[in-house]
FIDOBA-946514 format. One record per residue: y, z, x of N, C-alpha, C, O, CB in turn; chain; residue in three letters. Coordinates in steps of 0.02 Angstrom, whole numbers. Last residue first. Glycine has a CB too. Example, Ala and Ser with C-alpha at 12.3 -4.5 7.8 and 13.67 -1.06 7.14 Angstrom:
R, -112, 354, 642, -53, 357, 684, 2, 394, 645, 57, 402, 670, -30, 286, 704, A, SER
R, -284, 390, 660, -225, 390, 615, -165, 390, 660, -166, 423, 712, -224, 452, 565, A, ALA
***
This chain:
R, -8, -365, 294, 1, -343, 369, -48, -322, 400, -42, -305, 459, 44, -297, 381, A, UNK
R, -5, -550, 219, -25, -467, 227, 1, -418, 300, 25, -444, 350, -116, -467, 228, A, UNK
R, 153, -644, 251, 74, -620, 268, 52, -565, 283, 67, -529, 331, 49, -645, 315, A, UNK
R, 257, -754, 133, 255, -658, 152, 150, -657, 191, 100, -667, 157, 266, -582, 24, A, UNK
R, 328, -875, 160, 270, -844, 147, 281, -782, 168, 313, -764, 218, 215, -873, 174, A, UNK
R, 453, -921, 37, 459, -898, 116, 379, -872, 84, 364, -856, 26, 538, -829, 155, A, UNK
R, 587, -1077, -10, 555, -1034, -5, 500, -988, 25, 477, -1030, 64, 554, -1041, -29, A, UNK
R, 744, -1133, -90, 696, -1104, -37, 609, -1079, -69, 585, -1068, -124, 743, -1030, -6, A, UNK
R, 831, -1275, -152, 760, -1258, -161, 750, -1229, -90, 746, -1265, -40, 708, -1323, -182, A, UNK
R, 996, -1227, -180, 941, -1290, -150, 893, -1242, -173, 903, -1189, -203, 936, -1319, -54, A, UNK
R, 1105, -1155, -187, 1089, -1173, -267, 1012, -1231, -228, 985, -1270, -267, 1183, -1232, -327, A, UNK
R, 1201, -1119, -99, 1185, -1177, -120, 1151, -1215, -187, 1161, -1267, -220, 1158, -1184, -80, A, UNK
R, 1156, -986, -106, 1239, -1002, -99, 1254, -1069, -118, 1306, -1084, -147, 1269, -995, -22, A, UNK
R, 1062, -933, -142, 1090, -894, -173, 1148, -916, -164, 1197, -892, -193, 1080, -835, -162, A, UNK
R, 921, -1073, -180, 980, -1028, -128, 1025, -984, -163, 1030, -997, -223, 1034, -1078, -87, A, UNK
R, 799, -1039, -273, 848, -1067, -258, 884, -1013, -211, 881, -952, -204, 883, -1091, -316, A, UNK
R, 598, -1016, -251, 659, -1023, -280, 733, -1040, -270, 721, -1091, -238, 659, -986, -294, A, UNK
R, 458, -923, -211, 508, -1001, -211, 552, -998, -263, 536, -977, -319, 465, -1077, -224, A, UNK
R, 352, -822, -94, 419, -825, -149, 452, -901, -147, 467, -931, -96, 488, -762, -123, A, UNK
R, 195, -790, -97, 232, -838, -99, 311, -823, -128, 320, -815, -189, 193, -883, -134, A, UNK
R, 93, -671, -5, 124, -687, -74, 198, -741, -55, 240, -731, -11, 149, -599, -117, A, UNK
R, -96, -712, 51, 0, -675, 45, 38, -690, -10, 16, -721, -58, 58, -703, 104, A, UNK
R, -207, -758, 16, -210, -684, 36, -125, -660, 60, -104, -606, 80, -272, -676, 109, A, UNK
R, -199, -892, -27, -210, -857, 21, -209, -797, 57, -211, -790, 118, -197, -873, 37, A, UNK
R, -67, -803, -128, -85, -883, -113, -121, -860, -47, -93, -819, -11, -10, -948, -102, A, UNK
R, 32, -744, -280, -25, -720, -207, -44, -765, -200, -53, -796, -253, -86, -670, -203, A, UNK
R, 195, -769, -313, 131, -762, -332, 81, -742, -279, 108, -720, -228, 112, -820, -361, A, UNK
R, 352, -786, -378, 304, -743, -336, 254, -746, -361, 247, -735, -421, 314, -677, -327, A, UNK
R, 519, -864, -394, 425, -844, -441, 391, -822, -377, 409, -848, -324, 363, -934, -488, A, UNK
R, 709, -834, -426, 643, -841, -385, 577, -824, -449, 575, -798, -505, 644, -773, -309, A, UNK
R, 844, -813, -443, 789, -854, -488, 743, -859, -457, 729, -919, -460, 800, -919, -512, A, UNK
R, 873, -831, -279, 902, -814, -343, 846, -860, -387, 817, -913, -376, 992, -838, -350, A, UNK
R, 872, -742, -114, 851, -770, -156, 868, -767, -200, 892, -711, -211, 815, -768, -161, A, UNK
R, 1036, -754, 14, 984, -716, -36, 951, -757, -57, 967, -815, -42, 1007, -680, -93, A, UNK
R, 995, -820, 179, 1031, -807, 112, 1000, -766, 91, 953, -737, 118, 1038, -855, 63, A, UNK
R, 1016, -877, 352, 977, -832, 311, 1042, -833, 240, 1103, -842, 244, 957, -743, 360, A, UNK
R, 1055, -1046, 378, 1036, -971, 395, 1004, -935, 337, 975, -959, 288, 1100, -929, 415, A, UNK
R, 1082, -1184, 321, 1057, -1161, 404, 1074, -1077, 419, 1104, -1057, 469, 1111, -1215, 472, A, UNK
R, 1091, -1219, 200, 1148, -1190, 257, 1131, -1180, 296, 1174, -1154, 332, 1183, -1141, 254, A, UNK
R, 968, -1316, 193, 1042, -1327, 192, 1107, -1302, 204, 1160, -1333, 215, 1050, -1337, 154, A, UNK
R, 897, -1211, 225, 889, -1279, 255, 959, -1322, 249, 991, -1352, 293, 827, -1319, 216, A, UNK
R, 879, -1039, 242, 885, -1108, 204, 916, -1161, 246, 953, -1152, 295, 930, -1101, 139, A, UNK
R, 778, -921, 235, 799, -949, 284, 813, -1015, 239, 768, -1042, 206, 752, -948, 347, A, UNK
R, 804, -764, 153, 783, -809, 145, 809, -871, 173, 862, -890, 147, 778, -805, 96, A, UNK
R, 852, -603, 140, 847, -645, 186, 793, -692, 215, 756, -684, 263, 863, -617, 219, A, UNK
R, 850, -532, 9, 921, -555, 60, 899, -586, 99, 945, -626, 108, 966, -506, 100, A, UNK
R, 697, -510, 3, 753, -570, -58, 815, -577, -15, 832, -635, -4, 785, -528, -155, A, UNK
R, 700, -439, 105, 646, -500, 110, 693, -543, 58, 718, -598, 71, 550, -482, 81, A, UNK
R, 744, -331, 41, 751, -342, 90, 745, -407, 111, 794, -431, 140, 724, -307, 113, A, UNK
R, 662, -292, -55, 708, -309, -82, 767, -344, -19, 819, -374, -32, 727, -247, -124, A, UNK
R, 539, -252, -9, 534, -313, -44, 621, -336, -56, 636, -395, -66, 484, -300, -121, A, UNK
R, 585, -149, 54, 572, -191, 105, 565, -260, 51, 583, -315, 71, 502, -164, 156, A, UNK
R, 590, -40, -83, 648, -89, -23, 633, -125, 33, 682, -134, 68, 695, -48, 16, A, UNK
R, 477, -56, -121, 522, -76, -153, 576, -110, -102, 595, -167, -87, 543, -22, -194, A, UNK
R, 407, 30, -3, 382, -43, -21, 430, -83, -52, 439, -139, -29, 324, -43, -66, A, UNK
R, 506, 155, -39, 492, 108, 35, 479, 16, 15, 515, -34, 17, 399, 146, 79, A, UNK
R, 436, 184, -143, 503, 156, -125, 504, 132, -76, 502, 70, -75, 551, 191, -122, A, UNK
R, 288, 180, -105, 315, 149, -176, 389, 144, -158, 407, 85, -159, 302, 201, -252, A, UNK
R, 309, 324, -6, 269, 244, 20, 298, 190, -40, 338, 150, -16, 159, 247, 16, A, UNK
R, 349, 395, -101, 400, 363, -54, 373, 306, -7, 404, 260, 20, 429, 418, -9, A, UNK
R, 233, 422, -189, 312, 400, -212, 354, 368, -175, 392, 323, -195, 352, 450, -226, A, UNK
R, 152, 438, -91, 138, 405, -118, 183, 354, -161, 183, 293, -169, 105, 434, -137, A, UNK
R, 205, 572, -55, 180, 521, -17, 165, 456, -45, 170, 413, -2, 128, 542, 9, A, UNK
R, 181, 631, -187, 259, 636, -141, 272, 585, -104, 325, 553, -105, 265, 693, -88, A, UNK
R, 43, 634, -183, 86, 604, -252, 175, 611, -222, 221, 588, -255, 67, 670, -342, A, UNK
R, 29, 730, -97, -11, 677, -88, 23, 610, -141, 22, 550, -129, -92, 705, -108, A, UNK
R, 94, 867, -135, 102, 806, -72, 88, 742, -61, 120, 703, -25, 76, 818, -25, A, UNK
R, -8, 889, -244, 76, 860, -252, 113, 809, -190, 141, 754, -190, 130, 934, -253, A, UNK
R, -97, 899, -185, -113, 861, -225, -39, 840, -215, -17, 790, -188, -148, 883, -289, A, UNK
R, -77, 1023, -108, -94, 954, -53, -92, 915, -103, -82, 861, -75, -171, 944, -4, A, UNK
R, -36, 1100, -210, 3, 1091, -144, -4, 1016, -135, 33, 968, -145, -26, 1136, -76, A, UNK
R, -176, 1134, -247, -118, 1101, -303, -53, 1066, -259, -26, 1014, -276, -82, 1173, -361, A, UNK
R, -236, 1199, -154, -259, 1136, -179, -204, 1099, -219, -195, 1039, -216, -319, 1146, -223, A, UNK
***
């Protein structure tokens, strides 16, 4: 029993990183209008809108206004 508990909290840890890095993923590559490709995000706000989460904020090269809907999966 103590096993499967720990496993279960193992699983759980690396589902939590995982998640981390796919979010962090998503900040490098933010489609902008004024350079015409993918950037980072900088200074960004996140919120939940319709059941996804919104990121807006500035180009990481331009300094313009991005920003990208994330939809549940």
């Amino acid at each position: 029993m103590i096993i499967l508990g720990m496993e279960r909290n193992m699983k759980k840890k690396v589902s939590d990183i995982d998640m981390k890095r796919r979010f962090q993923e998503v900040l490098k590559h933010i489609y902008c209008m004024h350079c015409k490709k993918t950037v980072p995000l900088a200074d960004y706000d996140a919120w939940i809108d319709q059941g996804g989460v919104v990121l807006k904020g500035k180009c990481g090269l331009c300094g313009g206004e991005v920003s990208r809907f994330i939809e549940p999966e």
